[in-house]
C-alpha positions in Angstrom: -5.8 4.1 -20.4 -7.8 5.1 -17.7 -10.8 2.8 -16.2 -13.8 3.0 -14.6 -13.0 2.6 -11.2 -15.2 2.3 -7.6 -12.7 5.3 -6.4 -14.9 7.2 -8.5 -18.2 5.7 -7.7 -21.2 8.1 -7.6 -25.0 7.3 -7.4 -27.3 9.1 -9.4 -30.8 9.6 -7.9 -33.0 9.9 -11.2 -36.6 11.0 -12.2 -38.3 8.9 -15.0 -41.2 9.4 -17.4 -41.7 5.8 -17.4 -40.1 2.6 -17.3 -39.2 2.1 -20.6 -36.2 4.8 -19.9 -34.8 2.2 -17.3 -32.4 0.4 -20.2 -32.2 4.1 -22.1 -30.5 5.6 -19.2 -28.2 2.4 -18.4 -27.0 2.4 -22.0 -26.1 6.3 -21.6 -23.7 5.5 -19.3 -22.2 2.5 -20.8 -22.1 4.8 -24.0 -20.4 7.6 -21.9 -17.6 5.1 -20.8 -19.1 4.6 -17.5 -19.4 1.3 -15.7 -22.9 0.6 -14.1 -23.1 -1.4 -10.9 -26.3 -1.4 -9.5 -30.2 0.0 -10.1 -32.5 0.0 -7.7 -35.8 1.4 -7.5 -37.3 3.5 -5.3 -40.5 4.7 -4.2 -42.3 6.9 -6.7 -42.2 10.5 -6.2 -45.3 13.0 -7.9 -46.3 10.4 -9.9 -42.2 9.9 -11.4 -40.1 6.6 -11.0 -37.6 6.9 -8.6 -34.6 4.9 -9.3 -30.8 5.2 -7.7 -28.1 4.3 -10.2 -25.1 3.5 -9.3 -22.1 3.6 -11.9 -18.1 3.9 -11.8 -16.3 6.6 -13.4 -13.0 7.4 -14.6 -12.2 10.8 -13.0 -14.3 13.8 -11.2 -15.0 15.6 -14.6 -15.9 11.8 -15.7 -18.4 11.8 -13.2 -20.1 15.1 -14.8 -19.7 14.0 -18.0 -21.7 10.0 -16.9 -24.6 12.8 -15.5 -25.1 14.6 -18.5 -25.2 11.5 -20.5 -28.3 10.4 -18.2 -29.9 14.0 -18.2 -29.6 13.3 -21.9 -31.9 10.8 -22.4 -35.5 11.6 -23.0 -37.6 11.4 -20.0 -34.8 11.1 -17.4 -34.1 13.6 -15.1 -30.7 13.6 -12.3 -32.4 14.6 -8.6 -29.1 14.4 -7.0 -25.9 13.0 -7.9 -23.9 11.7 -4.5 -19.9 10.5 -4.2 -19.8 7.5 -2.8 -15.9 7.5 -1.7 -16.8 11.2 -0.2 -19.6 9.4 1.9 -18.0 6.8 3.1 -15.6 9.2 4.8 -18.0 11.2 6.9 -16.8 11.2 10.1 -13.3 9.5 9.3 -13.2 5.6 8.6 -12.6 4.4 11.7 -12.8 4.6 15.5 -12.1 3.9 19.1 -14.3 0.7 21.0 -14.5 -0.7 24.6 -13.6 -3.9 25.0 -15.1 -4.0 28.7 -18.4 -3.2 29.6 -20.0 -0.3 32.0 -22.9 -1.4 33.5 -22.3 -1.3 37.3 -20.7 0.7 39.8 -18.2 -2.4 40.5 -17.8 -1.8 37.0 -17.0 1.6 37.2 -14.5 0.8 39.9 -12.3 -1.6 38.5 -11.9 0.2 35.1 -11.5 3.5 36.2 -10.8 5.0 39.6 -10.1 3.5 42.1 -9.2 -0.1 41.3 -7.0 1.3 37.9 -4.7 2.9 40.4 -3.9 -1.1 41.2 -2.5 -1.3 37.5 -0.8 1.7 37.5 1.3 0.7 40.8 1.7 -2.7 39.0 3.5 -0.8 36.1 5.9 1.0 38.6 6.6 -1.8 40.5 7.4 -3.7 37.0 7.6 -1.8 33.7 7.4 -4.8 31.6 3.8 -5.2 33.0 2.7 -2.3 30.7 2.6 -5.1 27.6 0.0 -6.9 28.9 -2.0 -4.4 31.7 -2.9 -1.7 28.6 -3.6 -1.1 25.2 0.3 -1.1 24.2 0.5 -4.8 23.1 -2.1 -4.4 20.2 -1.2 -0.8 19.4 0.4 0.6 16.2 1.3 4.2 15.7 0.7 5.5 11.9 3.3 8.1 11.8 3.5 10.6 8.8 4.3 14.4 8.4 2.5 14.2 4.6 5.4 14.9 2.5 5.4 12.2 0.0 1.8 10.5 0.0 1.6 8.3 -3.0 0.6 9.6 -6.2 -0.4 13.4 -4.5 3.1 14.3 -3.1 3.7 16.9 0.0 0.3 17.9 1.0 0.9 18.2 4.8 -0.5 16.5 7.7 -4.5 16.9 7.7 -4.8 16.4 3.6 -2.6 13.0 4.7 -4.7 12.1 7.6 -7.6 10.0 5.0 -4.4 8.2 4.2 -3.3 7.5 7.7 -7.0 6.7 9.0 -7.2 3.6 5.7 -4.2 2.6 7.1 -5.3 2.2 10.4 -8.9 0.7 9.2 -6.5 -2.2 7.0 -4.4 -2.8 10.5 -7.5 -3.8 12.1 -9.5 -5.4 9.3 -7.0 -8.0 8.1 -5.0 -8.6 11.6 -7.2 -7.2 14.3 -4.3 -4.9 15.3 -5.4 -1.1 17.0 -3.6 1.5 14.9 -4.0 5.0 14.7 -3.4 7.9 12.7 -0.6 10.1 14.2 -0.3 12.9 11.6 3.0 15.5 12.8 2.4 19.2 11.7 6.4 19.1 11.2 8.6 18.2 8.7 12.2 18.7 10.8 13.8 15.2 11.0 15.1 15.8 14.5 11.9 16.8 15.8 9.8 14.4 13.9 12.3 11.8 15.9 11.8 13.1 19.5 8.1 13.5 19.0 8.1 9.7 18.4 10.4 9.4 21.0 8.2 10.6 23.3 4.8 9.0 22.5 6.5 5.8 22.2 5.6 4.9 25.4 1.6 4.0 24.4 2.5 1.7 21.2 3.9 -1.6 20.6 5.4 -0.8 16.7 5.8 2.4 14.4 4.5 2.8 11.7 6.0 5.4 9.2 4.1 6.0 6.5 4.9 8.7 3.3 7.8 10.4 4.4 9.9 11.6 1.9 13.3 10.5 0.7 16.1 11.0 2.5 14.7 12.2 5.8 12.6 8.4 5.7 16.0 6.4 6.1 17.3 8.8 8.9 14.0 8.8 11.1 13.8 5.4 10.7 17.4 4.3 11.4 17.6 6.8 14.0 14.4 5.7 15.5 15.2 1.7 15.8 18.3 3.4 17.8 16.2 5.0 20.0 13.1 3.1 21.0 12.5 -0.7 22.1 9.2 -1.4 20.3 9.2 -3.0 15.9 10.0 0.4 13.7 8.7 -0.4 10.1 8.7 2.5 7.2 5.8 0.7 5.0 7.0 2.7 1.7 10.6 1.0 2.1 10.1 -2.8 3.2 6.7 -3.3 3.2 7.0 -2.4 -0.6 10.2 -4.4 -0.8 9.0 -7.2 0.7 5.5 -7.6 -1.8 7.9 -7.2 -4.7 10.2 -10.0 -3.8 7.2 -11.9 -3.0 6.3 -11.6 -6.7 9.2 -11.8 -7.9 10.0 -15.3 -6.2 6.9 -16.7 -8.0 7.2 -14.7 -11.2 10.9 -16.2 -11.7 9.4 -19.9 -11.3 7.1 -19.5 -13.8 9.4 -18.6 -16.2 11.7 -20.8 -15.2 14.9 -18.4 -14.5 17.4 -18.4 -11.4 17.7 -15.2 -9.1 21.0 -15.3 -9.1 21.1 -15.1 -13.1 18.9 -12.2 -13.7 19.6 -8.3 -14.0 16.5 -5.8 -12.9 16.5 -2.8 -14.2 15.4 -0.3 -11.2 13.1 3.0 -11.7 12.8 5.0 -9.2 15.2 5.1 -6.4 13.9 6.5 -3.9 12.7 5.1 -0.5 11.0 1.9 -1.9 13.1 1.5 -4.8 16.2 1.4 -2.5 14.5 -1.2 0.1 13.4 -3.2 -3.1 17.9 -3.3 -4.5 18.8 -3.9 -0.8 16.0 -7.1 -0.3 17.0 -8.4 -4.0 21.0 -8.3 -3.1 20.3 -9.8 0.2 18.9 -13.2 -1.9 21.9 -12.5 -4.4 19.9 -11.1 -7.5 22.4 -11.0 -10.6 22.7 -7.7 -11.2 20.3 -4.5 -10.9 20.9 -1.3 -12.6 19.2 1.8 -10.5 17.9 4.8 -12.7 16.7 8.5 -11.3 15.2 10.8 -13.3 18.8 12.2 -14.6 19.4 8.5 -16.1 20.9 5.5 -14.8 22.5 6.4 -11.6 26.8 6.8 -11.5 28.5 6.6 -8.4 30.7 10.1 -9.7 27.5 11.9 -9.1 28.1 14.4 -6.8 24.0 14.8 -6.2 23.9 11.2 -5.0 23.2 11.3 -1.1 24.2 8.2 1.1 21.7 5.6 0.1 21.8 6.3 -3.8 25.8 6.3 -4.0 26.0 3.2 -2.0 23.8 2.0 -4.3 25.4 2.8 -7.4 28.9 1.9 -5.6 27.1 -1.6 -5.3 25.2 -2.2 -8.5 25.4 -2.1 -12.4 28.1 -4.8 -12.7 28.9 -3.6 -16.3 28.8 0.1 -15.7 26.0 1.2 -18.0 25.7 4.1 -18.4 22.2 6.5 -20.2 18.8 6.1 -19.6 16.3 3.6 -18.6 15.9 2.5 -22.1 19.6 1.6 -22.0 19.4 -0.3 -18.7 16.2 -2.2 -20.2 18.1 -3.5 -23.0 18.6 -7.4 -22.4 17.2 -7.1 -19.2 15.4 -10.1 -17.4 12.9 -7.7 -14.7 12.1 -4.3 -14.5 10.5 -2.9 -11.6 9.0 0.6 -11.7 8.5 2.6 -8.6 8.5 6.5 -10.3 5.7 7.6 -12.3 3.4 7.2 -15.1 4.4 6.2 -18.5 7.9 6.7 -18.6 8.9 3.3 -20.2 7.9 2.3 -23.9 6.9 -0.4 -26.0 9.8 -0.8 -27.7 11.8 -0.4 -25.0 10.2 -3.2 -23.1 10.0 -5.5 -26.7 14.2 -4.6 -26.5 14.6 -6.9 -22.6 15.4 -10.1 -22.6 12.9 -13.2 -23.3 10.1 -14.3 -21.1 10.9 -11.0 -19.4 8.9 -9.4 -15.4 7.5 -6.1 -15.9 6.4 -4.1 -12.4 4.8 -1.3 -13.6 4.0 0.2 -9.8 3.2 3.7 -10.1 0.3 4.4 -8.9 -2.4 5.2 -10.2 -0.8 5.8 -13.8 1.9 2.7 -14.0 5.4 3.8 -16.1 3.8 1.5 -19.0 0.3 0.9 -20.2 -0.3 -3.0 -18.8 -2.0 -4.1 -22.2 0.9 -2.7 -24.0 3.6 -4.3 -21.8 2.0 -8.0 -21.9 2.4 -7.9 -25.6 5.8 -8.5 -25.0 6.8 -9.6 -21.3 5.9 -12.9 -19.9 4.3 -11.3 -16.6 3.1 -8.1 -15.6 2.6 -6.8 -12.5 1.0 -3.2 -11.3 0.1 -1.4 -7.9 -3.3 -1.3 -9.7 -6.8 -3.1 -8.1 -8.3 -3.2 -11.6 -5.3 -5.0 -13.0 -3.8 -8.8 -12.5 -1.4 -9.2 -10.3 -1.9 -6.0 -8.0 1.8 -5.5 -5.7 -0.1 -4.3 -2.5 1.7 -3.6 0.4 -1.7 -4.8 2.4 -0.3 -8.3 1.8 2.4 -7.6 4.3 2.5 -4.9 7.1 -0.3 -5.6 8.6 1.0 -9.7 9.4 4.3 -8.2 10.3 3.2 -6.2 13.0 0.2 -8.9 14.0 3.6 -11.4 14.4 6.2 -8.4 15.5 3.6 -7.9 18.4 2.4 -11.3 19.4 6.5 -11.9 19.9 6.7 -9.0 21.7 9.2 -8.3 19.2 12.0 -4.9 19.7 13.1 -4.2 16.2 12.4 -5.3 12.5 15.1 -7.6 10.8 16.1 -8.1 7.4 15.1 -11.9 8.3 11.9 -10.7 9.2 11.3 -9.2 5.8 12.4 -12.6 4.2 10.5 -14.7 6.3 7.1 -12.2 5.3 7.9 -12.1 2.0 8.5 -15.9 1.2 5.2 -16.7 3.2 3.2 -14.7 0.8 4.8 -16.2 -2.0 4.1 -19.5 -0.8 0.4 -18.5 -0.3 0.5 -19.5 -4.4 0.2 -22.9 -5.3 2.3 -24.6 -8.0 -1.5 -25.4 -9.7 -2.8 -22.2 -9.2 0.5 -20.5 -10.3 -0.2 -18.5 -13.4 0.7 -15.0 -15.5 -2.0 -13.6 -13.9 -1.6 -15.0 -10.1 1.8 -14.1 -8.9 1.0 -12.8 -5.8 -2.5 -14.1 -3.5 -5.5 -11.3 -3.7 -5.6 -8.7 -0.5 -8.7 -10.5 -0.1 -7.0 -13.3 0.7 -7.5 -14.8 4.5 -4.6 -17.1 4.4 -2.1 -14.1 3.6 -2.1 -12.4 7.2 -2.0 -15.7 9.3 1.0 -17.0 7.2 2.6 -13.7 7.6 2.6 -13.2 11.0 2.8 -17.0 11.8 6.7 -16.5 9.9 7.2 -13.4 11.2 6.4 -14.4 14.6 8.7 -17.8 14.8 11.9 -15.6 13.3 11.2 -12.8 15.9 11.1 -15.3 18.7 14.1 -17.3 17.5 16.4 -14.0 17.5 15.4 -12.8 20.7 16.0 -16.5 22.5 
């Protein structure tokens, strides 16, 4: 069920006979399950055409198999084979510009010493100043410690630091805020918490970012205790808030009432619990919350704090087996675990005109094709796919609105207000199964975000 997908791009610098292997070499690919995107050619080299072909594969050993296909064909020769997703990352994805320019000695003066001892004696004499006088009031801190980054699990601070630096480079590309990476060689909840603490001081929000359930919902609760800037764990609400999003539009197409529908709930861990909590704040029917034991009973001695008072608080019937059990007559189900863990038939057995969320990522819990031969709308954490549930659509408004109000915490109207404005990105006329939820691409998305976010953060301040 795999694709062909530009995360495993690769160009191919090849040696030809002659032109004639040009469509040869192209059809290799295509024949090897490789997608080609581009051909140029080059320069010839001892007396061979040069040409550079570019083509998506499904996986590394994909990748191989696309450049034996070409070596294959008669006449062709691979030169060099290059990632493309490895080059792009030379030298990390983004970095640090001046705003002001050097070009004097006045220059000189006013940014650095002496005239910045002027700003810092403004600071002293009032601390507020340090909003508007430094970098603080467009600054977002990526925190992580690498213990749950999607899809790869706990792999520690520098193997999570790519994930930290694309997080930083979507910060500034879709709402010009300055984030940056802040990777914590520590995995101790109290001393992940003072080290925010303590570097608090340069940012105007926190970003936490793949830290593993249960320690996420301490640091973070702890945390909006502690500090006076916007604290925001991106795998709880920002998650939460794209799925309501789709959820909002997905339920007008199909014509049903929030408050009449039961979810069935995979995975419960620190997005699956933001997703029950944001659904029971808009007074979803009913949701029934499933681990990996089955669907989740409130007896369960295992259960910390957040999963008991979840199943305290859920499963109005008292189901009890697996997630085939809690699918049966369901309206939604929303799948925020792992790959292919639901079935056909099980998702033939929920109710009609029925939501799938298959969000695993990069394997959903259900093959899409499979799922849309019996739900009304699916929905996947996939780029390839329809409907792709991205938190992109949301954090990086929020914090673009939480800052521009000068915002001190995030509220649950906050995450209403973000959510409903990306639903409302979606016409009535261009509302379809396969546009729930506006493209990352999008350039009204961020504006409307932060524009809401902004006006609610203001208003609970005032």
């Amino acid at each position: 069920m795999s694709h062909p997908s530009a995360s495993y791009s690769v160009t191919m610098r090849v040696a030809l006979d002659n032109a004639s292997a040009i469509a040869a070499v192209s059809r290799g690919v295509s024949d090897a399950g490789g997608l080609v995107t581009a051909l140029d050619i080059s320069e010839p080299i001892e007396g061979k055409m040069i040409v550079d072909l570019t083509c998506n594969a499904t996986d590394d050993q994909h990748a191989q198999v696309l450049e034996d296909a070409v070596n294959a064909v008669d006449g062709a020769l691979v030169k060099v084979m290059s990632d493309r997703t490895f080059l792009m990352h030379l030298g990390g994805t983004i970095g640090v510009a001046p705003k002001v320019t050097l070009k004097t000695r006045d220059d000189l003066s006013m940014a650095y010493t002496p005239g910045v001892a002027r700003i810092c004696q403004a600071i002293v004499d009032d601390p507020s100043k340090v909003r508007n006088l430094t970098i603080k009031r467009n600054t977002v801190a990526v925190v992580t410690d690498g213990s749950a980054v999607l899809g790869l699990g706990n792999i520690g601070p520098e193997a999570a630091l790519p994930v930290m630096e694309g997080k930083a480079l979507l910060f500034k590309q879709f709402a010009n805020v300055d984030a940056w990476p802040v990777c914590l060689a520590t995995q101790d909840t109290d001393e992940i918490v003072r080290i925010v603490q303590a570097i608090a001081p340069v940012y105007g929000g926190i970003n936490l970012e793949d830290i593993s359930a249960p320690r996420c919902f301490e640091i973070e609760a702890r945390l909006r205790e502690l500090l006076d800037i916007p604290v925001f764990h991106d795998d709880q609400h920002g998650t939460a808030i794209v799925v309501f999003a789709a959820l909002v539009n997905a339920l007008r197409l199909v014509k049903k009432d929030i408050k009449d529908v039961r979810v069935a709930l995979l995975g419960v861990g620190a997005a699956g619990v933001a997703i029950a909590k944001l659904l029971m704040i808009e007074g979803v029917g009913d949701i029934i919350g499933v681990n990996s034991r089955g669907i989740l009973d409130e007896n369960d001695a295992s259960l910390d704090a957040d999963r008991l008072w979840l199943a305290q608080n859920t499963n109005r019937d008292k189901v009890r087996g697996k997630i085939g059990d809690a699918l049966k007559g369901a309206d939604v189900f929303i799948g925020v675990s792992g790959p292919n863990l639901i079935t056909e038939e099980e998702v033939a057995a929920m109710a009609p005109d029925s939501i799938v969320f298959a969000l695993a990522n990069p394997q959903p819990e259900i093959d899409p094709a499979a799922a849309r031969r019996h739900a009304a709308i699916v929905a996947t954490g996939r780029s390839d796919e329809p409907n792709q549930i991205n938190n992109v659509l949301a954090f990086p408004g929020i914090f673009r609105g939480l800052l521009d109000a000068g915002a001190t915490r995030v509220t649950e109207e906050v995450s209403l207000a973000a959510a409903k404005a990306i639903a409302d990105i979606v016409t009535e006329s261009e509302l379809s199964t396969d546009y729930i939820i506006p493209t990352v691409f999008n350039t009204k998305v961020s504006k409307a975000v932060s524009t809401a976010v902004e006006e609610v953060a203001r208003r609970a301040m005032s």
